[in-house]
C-alpha positions in Angstrom: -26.8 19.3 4.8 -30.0 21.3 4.4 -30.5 24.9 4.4 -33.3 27.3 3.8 -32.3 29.5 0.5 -33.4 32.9 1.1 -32.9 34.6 -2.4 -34.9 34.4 -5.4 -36.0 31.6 -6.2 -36.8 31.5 -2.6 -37.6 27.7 -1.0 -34.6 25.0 0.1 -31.5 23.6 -1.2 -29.1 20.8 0.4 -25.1 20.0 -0.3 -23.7 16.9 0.3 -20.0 15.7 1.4 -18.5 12.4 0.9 -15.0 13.4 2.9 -16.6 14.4 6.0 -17.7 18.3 5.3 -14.2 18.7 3.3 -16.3 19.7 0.3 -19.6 19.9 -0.5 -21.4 19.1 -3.9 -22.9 22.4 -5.8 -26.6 23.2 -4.5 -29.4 20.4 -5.1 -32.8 22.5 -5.1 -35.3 21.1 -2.4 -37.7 23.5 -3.3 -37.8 26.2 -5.2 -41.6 28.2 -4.8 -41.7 30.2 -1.7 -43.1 33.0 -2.0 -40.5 34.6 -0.1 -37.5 34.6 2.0 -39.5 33.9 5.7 -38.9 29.8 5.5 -36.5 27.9 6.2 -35.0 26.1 9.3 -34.7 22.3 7.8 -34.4 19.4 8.9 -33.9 16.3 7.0 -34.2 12.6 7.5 -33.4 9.2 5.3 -36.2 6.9 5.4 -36.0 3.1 5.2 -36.4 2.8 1.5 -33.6 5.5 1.5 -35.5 8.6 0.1 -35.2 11.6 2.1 -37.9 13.4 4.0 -37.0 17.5 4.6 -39.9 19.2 6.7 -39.4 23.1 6.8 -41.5 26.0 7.9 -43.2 28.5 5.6 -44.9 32.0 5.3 -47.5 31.5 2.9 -49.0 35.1 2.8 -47.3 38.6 3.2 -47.5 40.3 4.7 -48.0 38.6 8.3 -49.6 35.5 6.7 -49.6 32.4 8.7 -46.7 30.1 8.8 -47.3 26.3 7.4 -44.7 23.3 7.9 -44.2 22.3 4.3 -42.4 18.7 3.4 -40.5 17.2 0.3 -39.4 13.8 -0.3 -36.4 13.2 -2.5 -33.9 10.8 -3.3 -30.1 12.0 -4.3 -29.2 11.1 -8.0 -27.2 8.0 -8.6 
């Protein structure tokens, strides 16, 4: 699961389950360098090689700045 983290430090984090949303694992940071809390909304994907892709939106200037889709790609720690 991926979620936009709107506190300082401002950018994305993601849980994971392995018991079907039982429990989640502590907060795995995304990204961590927005500028502030207007981002969010992600959506993440596994890719072939299985990395993950998470593609989120972003307001780069305040205030009223323009909003850029930002990406990361990660893998989860063995």
């Amino acid at each position: 699961m991926s979620y936009g983290h709107r506190r300082k430090p401002f950018g994305n984090q993601a849980r994971v389950s392995d018991d079907h949303g039982r429990t989640w694992s502590e907060p795995l940071t995304i990204s961590d360098d927005g500028i502030g809390g207007d981002l969010g909304y992600p959506s993440t994907v596994q890719l072939a090689d299985g990395s993950l892709l998470t593609v989120w939106y972003e307001v780069m200037r305040e205030p009223r700045g323009r909003a850029v889709l930002r990406q990361a790609r990660w893998q989860l720690s063995s």
